[in-house]
C-alpha positions in Angstrom: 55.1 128.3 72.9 56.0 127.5 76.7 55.1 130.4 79.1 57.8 129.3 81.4 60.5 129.4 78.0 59.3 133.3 77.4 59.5 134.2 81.0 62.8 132.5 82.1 60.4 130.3 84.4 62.8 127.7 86.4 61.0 124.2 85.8 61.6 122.0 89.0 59.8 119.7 87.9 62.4 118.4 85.1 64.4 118.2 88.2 62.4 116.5 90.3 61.9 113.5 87.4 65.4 113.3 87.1 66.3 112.6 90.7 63.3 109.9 90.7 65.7 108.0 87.8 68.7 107.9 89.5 70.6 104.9 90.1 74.0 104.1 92.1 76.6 102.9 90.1 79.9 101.5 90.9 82.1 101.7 87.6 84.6 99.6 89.4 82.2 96.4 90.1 84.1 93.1 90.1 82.4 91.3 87.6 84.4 88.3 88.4 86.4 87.2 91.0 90.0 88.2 91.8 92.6 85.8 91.3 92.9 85.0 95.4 88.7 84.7 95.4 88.8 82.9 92.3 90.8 79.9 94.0 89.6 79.7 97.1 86.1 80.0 95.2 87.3 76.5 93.4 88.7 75.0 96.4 85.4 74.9 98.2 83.7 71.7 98.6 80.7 72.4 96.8 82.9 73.3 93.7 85.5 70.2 94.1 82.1 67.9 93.9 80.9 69.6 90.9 84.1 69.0 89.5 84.1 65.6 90.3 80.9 64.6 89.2 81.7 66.4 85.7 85.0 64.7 85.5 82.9 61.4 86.3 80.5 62.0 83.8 82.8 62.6 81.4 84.6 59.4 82.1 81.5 57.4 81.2 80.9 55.6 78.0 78.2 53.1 78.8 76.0 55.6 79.8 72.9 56.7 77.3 74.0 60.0 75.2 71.3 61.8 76.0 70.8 61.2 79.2 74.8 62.0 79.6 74.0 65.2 78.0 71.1 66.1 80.0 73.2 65.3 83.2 76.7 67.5 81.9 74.3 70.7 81.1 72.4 70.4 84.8 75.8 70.3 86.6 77.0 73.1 84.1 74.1 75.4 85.3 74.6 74.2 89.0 78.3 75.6 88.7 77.0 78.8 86.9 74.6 79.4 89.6 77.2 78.5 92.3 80.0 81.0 90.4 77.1 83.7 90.0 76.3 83.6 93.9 79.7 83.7 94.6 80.5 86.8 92.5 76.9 88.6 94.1 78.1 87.8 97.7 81.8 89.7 96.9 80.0 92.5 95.2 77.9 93.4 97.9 80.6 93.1 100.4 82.5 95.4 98.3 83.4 98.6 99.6 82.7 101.8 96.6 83.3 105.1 97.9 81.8 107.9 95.2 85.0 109.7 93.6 85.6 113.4 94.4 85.7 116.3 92.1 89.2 115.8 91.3 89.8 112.2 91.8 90.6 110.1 88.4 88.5 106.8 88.4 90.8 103.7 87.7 88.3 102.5 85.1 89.7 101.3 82.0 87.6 103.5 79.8 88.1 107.1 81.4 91.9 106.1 81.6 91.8 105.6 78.2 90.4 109.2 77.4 92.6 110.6 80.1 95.5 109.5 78.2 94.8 110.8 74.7 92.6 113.7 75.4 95.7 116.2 75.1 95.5 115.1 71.1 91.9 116.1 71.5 91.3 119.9 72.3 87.5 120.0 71.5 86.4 116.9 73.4 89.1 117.9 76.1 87.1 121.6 76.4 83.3 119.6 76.1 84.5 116.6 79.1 84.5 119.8 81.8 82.2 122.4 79.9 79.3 120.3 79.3 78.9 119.4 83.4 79.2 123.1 84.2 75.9 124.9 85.0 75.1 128.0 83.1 72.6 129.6 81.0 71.7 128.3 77.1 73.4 131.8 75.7 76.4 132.1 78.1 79.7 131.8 77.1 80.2 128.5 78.2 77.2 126.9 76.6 78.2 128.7 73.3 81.8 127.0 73.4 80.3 123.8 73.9 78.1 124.1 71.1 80.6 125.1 68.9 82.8 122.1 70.2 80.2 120.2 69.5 79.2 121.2 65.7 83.2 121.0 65.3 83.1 117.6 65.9 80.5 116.4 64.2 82.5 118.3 60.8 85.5 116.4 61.6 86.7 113.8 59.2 89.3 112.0 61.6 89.0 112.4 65.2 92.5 112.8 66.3 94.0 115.2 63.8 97.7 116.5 65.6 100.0 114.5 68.3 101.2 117.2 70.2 105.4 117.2 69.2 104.4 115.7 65.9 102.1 118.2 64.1 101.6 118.2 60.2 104.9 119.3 59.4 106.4 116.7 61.3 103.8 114.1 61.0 102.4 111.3 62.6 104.6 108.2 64.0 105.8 107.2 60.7 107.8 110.7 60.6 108.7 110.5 64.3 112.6 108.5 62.7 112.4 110.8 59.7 112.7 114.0 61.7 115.3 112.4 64.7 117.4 111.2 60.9 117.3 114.9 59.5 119.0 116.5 62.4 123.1 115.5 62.6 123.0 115.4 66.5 121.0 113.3 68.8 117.4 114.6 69.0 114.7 112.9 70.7 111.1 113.2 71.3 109.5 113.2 74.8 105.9 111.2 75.0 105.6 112.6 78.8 105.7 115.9 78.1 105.6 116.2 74.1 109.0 118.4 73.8 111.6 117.4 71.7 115.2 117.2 73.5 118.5 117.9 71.7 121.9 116.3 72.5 122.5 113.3 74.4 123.5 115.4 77.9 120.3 117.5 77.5 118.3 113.7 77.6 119.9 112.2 80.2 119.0 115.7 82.1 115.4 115.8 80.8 114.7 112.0 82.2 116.1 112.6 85.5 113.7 115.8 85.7 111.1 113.7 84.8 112.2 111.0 87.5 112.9 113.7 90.3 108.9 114.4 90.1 107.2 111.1 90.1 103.7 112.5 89.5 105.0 113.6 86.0 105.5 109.7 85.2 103.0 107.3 83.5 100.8 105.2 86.1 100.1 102.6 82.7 103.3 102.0 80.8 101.8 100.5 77.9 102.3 101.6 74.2 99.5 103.4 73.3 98.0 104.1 70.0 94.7 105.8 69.2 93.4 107.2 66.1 96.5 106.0 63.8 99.0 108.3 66.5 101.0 107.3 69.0 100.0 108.6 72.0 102.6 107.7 74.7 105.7 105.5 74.0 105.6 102.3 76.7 107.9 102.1 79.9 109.5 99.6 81.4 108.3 99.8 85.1 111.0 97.3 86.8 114.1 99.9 84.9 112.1 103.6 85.8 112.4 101.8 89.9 116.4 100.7 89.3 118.3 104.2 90.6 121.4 101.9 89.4 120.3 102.4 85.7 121.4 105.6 84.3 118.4 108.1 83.5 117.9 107.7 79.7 118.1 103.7 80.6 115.6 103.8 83.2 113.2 106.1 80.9 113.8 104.5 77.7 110.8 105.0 75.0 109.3 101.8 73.3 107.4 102.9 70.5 106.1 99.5 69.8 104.4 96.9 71.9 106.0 94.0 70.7 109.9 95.2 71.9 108.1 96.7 75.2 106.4 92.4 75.9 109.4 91.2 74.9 111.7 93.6 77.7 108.9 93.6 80.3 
């Protein structure tokens, strides 16, 4: 057994190793061009040629096939080679600035938990408790262990919507339970209440609209883990103050009516 275990020995040295791996990373690395760099990138002349010579190439029956061939896949890799320096040079002169404590990174895949973590209580608790430093015993630790081992017994990994739970479940119920109520009733994604009577609505979207920060920055349908998560948005309507409240938040549950509006 360790000495340093028994006496509660700090090991810099684990430390120390650590640091030595570390690596920059910027999650938000173009790894192509933008649209505007992308046709300015084709517009240059060394691009145009390549182009040309390809089309050229193409063009030509007489020549030998295989010497045709040989031709298209060097001006292929010349053009990847071109496209690849081009992406470098804009990734170096890209600016990253590290995110703060509480700043939300724009990447795709943290937006995506961000979203549906409120439908995940144990891996909600586990994305702040495991990067806290404390102790093996303490009460933190002990939580995120049990988190953990909760998990790992879990048969589905979303198991409640918040405003759906098993006695009203799941999307499929979401037009069973608005049906079994005489008056209008409906469910808010944004804040996971449901709202009765059509005044109360058209109240409860302009509250919501009065405090932009309380409205979706992606207005896409989402569904994870068979439950919808957060009905979609039209973006163009929630900006219109001609549009009446319940108009200018009204809930697409599905993404094909939500393409079709947008």
């Amino acid at each position: 057994m360790d000495k340093g275990a028994i006496l509660a020995e700090v090991r810099s040295v684990v430390n120390d190793l650590f640091r030595g791996l570390t690596l920059p990373r910027n999650p938000q690395l173009w790894q192509s061009l933008p649209t505007e760099k992308q046709e300015q990138f084709q517009s240059s002349p060394e691009f145009v040629e390549i182009e040309k010579e390809l089309a050229a190439l193409r063009g030509r029956r007489d020549a030998d096939p295989s010497s045709r061939r040989r031709c298209s896949r060097e001006l292929y890799a010349k053009r990847r080679e071109l496209t690849h320096k081009e992406v470098r040079k804009w990734q170096k002169a890209q600016s990253h600035q590290p995110s703060g404590k509480d700043s939300s990174s724009p990447c795709y895949r943290r937006s995506i938990f961000n979203r549906v973590r409120f439908m995940m209580p144990e891996r909600n608790r586990l994305a702040s408790s495991l990067f806290k430093p404390d102790t093996l015993r303490s009460t933190t630790s002990l939580s995120a262990l049990r988190g953990m081992v909760t998990l790992c017994e879990k048969e589905a990994e979303v198991e409640f919507r918040p405003g759906l739970e098993p006695e009203k479940y799941w999307r499929h119920v979401y037009s069973c339970y608005k049906r079994s109520h005489d008056d209008f009733v409906e469910l808010c994604f944004l804040c996971s209440k449901w709202i009765f009577g059509e005044t109360q609505w058209s109240n409860h979207c302009q509250t919501h609209l009065n405090c932009p920060e309380t409205l979706p920055v992606q207005c896409d349908p989402l569904v994870y883990g068979g439950a919808l998560v957060t009905a979609g948005y039209c973006v163009f309507c929630m900006a219109d103050p001609s549009l009446p409240s319940e108009k200018r938040l009204h809930q697409y549950l599905e993404r094909g009516p939500w393409k079709d509006h947008v």
